[in-house]
C-alpha positions as CSV (number, residue, x, y, z in Angstrom):
1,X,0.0,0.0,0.0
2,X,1.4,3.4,-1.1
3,X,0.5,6.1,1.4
4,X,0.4,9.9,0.8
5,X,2.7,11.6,3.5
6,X,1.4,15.0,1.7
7,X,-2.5,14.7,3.0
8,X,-1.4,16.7,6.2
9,X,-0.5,19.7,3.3
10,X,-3.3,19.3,1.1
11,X,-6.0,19.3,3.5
12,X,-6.0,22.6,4.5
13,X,-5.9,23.6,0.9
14,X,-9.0,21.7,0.3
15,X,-11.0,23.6,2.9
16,X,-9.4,26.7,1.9
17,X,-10.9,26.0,-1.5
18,X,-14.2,24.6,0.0
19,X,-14.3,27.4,2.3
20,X,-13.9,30.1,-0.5
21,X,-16.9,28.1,-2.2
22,X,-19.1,28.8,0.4
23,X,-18.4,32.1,1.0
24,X,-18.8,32.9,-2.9
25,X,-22.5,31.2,-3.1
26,X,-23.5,32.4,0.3
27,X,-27.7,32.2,0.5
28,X,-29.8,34.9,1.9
29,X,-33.3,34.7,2.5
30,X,-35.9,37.6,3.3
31,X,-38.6,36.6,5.6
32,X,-41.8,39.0,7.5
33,X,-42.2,39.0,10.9
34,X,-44.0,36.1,11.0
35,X,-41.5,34.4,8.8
36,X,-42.6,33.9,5.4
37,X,-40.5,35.0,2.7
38,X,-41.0,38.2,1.0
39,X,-41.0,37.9,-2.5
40,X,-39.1,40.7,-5.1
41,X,-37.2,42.3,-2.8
42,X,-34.7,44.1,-4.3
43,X,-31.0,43.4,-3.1
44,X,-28.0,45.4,-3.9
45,X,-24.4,45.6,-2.7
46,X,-22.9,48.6,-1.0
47,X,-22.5,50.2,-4.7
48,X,-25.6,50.0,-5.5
49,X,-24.8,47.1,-7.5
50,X,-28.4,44.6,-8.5
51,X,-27.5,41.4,-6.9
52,X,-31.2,40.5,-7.8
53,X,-34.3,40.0,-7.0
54,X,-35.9,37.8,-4.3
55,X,-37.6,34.6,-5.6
56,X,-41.3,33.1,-4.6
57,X,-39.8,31.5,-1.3
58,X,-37.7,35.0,-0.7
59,X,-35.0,33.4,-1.5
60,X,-31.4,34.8,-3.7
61,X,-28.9,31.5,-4.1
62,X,-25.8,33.7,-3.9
63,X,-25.2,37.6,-3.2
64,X,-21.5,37.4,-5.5
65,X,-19.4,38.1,-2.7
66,X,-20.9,40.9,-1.5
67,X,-19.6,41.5,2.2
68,X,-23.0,43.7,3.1
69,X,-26.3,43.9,1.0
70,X,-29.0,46.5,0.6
71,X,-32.3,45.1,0.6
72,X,-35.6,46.6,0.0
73,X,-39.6,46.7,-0.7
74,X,-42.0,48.9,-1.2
75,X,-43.7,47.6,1.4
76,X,-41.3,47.6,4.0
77,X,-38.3,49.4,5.8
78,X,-35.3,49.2,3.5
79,X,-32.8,47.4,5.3
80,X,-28.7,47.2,4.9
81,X,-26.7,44.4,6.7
82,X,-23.1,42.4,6.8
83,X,-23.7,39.0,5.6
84,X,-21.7,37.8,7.7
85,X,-23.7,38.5,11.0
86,X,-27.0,36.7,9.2
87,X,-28.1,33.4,11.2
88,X,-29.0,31.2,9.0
89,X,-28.6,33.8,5.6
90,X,-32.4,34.8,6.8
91,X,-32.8,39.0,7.1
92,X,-36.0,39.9,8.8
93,X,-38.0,43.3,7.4
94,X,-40.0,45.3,9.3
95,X,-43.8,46.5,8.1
96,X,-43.7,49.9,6.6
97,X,-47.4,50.0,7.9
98,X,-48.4,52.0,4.7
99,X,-52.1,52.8,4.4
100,X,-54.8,55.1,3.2
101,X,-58.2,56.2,4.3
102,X,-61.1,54.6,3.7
103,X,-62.3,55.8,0.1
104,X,-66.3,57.6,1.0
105,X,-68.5,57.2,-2.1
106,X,-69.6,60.0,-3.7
107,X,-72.0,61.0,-6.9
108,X,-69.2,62.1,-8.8
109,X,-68.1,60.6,-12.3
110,X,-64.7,59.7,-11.9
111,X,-62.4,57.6,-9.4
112,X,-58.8,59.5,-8.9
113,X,-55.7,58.0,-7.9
114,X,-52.5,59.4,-7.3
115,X,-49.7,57.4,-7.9
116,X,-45.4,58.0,-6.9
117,X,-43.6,55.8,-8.9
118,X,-40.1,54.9,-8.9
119,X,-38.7,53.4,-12.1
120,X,-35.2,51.9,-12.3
121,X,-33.4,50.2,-15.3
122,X,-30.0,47.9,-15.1
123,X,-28.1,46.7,-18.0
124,X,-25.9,44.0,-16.6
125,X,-26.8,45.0,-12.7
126,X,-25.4,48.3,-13.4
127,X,-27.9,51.4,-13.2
128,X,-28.2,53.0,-16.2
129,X,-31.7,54.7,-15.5
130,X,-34.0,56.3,-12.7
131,X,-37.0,57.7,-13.0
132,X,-39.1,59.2,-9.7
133,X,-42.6,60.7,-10.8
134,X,-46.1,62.0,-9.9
135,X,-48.5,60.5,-12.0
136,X,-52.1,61.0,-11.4
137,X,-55.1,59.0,-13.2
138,X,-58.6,58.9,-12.9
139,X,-61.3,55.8,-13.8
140,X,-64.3,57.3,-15.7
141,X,-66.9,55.3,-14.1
142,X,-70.0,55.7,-16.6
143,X,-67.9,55.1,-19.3
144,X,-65.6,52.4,-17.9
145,X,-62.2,54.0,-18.9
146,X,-58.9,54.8,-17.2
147,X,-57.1,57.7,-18.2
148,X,-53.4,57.7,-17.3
149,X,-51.0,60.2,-17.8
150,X,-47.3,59.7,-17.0
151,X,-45.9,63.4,-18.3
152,X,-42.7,65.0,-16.1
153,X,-44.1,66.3,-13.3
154,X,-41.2,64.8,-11.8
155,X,-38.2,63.3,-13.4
156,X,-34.9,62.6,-12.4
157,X,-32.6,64.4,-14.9
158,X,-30.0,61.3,-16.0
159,X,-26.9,62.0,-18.9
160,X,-27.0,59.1,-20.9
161,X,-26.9,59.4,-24.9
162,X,-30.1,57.6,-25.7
163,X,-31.7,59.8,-23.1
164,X,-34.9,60.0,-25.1
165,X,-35.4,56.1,-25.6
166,X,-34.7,55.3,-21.7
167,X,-37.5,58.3,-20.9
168,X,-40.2,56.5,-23.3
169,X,-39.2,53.6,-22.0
170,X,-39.7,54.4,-18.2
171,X,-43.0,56.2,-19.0
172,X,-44.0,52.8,-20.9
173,X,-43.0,50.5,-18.1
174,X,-44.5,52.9,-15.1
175,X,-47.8,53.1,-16.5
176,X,-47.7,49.0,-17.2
177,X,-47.0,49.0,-13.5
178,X,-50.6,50.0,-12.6
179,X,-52.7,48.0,-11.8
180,X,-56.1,48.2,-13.0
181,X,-58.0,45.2,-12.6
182,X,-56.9,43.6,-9.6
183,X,-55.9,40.1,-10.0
184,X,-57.6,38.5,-7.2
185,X,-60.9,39.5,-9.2
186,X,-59.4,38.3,-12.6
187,X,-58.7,34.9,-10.5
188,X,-62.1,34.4,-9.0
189,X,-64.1,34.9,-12.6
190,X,-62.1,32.7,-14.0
191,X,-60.1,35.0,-16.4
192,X,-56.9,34.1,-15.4
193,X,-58.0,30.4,-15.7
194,X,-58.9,30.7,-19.4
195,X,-56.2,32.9,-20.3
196,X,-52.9,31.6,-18.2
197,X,-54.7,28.3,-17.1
198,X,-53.8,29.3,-13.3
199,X,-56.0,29.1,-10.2
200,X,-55.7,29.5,-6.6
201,X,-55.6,26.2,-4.2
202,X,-55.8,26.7,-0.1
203,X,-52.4,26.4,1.5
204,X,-53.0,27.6,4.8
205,X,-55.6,30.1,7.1
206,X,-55.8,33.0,4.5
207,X,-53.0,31.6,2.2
208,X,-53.4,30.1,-1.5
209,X,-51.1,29.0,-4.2
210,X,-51.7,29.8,-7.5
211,X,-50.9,27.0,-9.9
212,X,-50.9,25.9,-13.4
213,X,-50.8,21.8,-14.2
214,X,-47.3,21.8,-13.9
215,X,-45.9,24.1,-11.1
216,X,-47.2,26.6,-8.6
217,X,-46.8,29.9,-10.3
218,X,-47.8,32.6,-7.2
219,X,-49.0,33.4,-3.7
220,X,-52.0,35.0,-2.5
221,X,-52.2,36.2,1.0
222,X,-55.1,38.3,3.1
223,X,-53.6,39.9,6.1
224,X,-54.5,43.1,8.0
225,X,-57.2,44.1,5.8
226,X,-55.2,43.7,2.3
227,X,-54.9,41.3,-0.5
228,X,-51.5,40.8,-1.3
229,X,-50.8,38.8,-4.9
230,X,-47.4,37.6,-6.0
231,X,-47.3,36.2,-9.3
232,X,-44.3,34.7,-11.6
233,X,-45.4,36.3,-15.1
234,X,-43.0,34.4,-17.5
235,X,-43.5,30.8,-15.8
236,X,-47.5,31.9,-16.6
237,X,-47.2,33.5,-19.7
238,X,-45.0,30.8,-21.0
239,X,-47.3,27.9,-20.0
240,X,-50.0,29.7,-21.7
241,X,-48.1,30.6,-24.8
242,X,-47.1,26.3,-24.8
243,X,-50.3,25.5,-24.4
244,X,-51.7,27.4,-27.1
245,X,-49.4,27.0,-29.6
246,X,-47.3,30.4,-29.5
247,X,-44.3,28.6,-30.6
248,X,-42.7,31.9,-31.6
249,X,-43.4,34.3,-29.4
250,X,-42.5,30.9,-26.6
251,X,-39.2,30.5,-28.3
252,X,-38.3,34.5,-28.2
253,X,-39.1,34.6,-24.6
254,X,-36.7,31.2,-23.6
255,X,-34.0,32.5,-25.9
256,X,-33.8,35.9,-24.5
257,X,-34.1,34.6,-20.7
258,X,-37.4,36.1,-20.1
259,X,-38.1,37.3,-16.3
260,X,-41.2,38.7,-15.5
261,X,-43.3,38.8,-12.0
262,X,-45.0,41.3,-10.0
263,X,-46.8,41.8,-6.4
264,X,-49.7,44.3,-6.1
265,X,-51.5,44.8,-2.9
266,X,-55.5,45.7,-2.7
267,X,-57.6,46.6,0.2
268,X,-60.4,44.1,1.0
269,X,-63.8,45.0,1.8
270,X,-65.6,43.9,4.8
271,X,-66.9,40.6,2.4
272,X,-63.1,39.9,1.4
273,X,-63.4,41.6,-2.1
274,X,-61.5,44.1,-3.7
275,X,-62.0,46.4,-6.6
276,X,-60.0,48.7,-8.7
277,X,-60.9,51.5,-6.7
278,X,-58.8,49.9,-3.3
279,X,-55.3,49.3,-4.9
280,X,-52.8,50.6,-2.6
281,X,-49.3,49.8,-4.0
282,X,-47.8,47.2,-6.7
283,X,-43.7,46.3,-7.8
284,X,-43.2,45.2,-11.3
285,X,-39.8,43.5,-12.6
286,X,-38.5,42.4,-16.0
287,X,-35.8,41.0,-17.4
288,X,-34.3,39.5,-20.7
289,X,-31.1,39.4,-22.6
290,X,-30.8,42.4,-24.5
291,X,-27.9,43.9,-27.4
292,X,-26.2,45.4,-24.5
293,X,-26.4,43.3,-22.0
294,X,-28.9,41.6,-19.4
295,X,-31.5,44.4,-19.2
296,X,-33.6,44.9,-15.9
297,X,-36.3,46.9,-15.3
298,X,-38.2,47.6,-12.0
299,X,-41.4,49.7,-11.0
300,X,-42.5,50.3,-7.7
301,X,-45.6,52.6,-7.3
302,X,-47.3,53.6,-4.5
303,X,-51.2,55.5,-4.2
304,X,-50.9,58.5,-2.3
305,X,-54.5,60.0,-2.3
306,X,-57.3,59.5,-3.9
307,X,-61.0,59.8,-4.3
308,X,-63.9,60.6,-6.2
309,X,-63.6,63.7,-8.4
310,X,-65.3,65.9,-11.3
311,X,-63.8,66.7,-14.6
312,X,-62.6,70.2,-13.2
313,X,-61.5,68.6,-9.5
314,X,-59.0,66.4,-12.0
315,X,-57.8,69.4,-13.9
316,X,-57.4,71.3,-10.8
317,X,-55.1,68.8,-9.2
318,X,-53.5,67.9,-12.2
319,X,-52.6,72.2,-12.0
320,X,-51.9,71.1,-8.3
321,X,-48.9,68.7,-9.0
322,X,-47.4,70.6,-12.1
323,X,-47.2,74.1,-10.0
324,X,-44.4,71.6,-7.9
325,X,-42.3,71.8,-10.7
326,X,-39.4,74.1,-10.9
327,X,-37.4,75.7,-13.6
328,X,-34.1,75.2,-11.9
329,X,-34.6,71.4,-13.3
330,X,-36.0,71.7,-16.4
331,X,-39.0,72.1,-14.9
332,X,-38.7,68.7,-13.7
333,X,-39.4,68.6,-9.9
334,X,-36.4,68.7,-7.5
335,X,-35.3,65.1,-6.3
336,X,-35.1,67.2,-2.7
337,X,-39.2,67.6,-3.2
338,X,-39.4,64.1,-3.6
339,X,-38.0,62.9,-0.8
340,X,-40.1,65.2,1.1
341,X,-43.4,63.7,-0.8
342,X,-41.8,60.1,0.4
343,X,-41.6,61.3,4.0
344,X,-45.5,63.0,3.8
345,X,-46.8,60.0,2.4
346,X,-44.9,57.2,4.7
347,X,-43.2,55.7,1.4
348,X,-39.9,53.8,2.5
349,X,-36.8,55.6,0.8
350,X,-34.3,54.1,-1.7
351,X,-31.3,52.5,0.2
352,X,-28.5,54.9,0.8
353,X,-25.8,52.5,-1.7
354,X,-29.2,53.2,-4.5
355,X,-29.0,56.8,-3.6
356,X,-25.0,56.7,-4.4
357,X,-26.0,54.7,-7.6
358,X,-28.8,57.3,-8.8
359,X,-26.1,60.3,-7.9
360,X,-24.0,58.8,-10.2
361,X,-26.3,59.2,-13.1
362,X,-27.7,62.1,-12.4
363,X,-27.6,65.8,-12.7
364,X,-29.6,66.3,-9.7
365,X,-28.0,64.8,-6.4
366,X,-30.2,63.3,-3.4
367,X,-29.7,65.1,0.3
368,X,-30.3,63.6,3.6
């Protein structure tokens, strides 16, 4: 028997090596306080680098060596912490406790709903794009239509050369980011069933899965008075476009990488329902494999006021927001009269390594 008097030398090399392999793919997971994970949370280094995005259990399988991470959600406190104080990789988020008054009926024609939004866009994790606005939109409710207007009442000013494609872009994505038929309803008529082939199934007191034959696509969760619907997009989309025999447009997606899910969050009535007229907030993400790299885009929008208006009420406000403006910015609104709409209307602020990121790219600069 030949026996290897060099094992005492290359041990400790192996668990150096293993040792650096754990590190490298270290886990994180984002849970509530009650423990569940939090789904499309963003998480970001302490550049303001994308790690990614939180999965349907809250889950990211490796932060790239990132010795601290940023992590937030519009519906909770944005949160920074060494990863190598975690227990477990889990980082616990506290409740923003974000709400609005109870809409009151009234014999007016339309619904209104002001909406912040924050749009960002990565190419290759990198921010290349933000975009901070005001947008407000009403719901014409005799003649069942939503008019949406996404103009600059409050842009961030960013020098990139294909400054005018990015702003289309944003305004594109933002007003995709409303949501105007809440899904929950669109589940329970049976839309969603026809369409995607996706249904909700009990999995706990007040928790369902939502499923397709093949794998569970969402969550659906009612808790403190509000609907709260997670849904992967693409695994949806896709299933549908199999199913029906979208073999192009199915192809396209799976070549480029195709990401897309979103959360939005609705009040419930007293009988468990909601309606277009209770959305309280929603976060959008997509992603796919672009010319220039892997492109990421992210909307987060929040409803800050609204209620039931007349034609002239609208043009008033609309009048309202605009006189916020300011020349010094093109008359874009300051990005120091944002913050102070964020602090008014309890909306959790962008991570301070974000806020380095976004000064980066812009003309404006953020202040504590």
């Amino acid at each position: 028997m030949k026996i290897n008097l060099n094992w005492r030398v290359k041990l400790p090399a192996i668990l150096l090596f293993c040792g650096a392999i754990s590190v490298h793919a270290q886990k994180i997971r984002v849970v509530d306080n009650e423990g569940h994970g939090i789904t499309l949370a963003s998480v970001t280094d302490a550049n303001g680098v994308l790690i990614g995005l939180t999965d349907l259990n809250g889950e990211i399988a490796d932060v790239k060596g990132a010795t601290t991470v940023a992590v937030t959600h519009l519906a909770y406190k944005p949160k920074s912490v060494s990863v190598a104080s975690l227990t477990d990789g889990r980082i616990k988020m506290e409740d923003n406790n974000f709400g609005l008054n109870e809409l009151v009926v009234m014999p007016k024609p339309l619904i209104y709903t002001e909406l912040y939004y924050r749009f960002y866009a990565y190419v290759d994790d990198s921010l290349r794009t933000f975009v901070a606005g005001i947008a407000p939109y009403v719901y014409n409710i005799q003649k069942k239509k939503v008019t949406a207007k996404f103009p600059d009442y409050a842009t961030a000013v960013f020098n990139l050369k294909d400054v005018s494609w990015w702003k289309v872009r944003s305004e594109r994505m933002a007003n995709g980011g409303v949501r105007v038929n809440p899904g929950e309803a669109l589940l329970a008529n049976g839309s969603w069933k026809k369409k995607y082939y996706i249904e909700k199934v009990a999995d706990g007191k007040n928790r369902w899965k939502i499923v397709n034959s093949r794998d569970t696509v969402g969550i659906l969760v009612h808790a403190n008075g509000l609907s709260t619907l997670t849904i992967d997009g693409a695994k949806a989309q896709m299933y549908s476009d199999e199913r029906e025999g979208r073999t192009k447009l199915l192809k396209k997606r799976q070549n480029s990488n195709y990401t897309y899910e979103y959360v939005e969050v609705f009040r419930m009535n007293e009988d468990g329902e909601v309606g277009r007229d209770d959305y309280v907030m929603s976060l959008n993400h997509w992603e796919h494999d672009g010319k220039k790299g892997r492109e990421t885009y992210i909307v987060e929008a929040w409803v800050t006021d609204r209620g039931y208006m007349t034609e002239v009420e609208f043009k008033q406000k609309r009048k309202d927001i605009e006189a916020m403006n300011t020349t010094m910015n093109m008359w874009h609104m300051p990005l120091g009269k944002l913050e102070d709409y964020e602090r008014q209307h309890n909306i959790p602020a962008i991570s301070e390594e974000v806020r380095k990121a976004v000064a980066l790219i812009t003309k404006d600069r953020w202040t504590k």
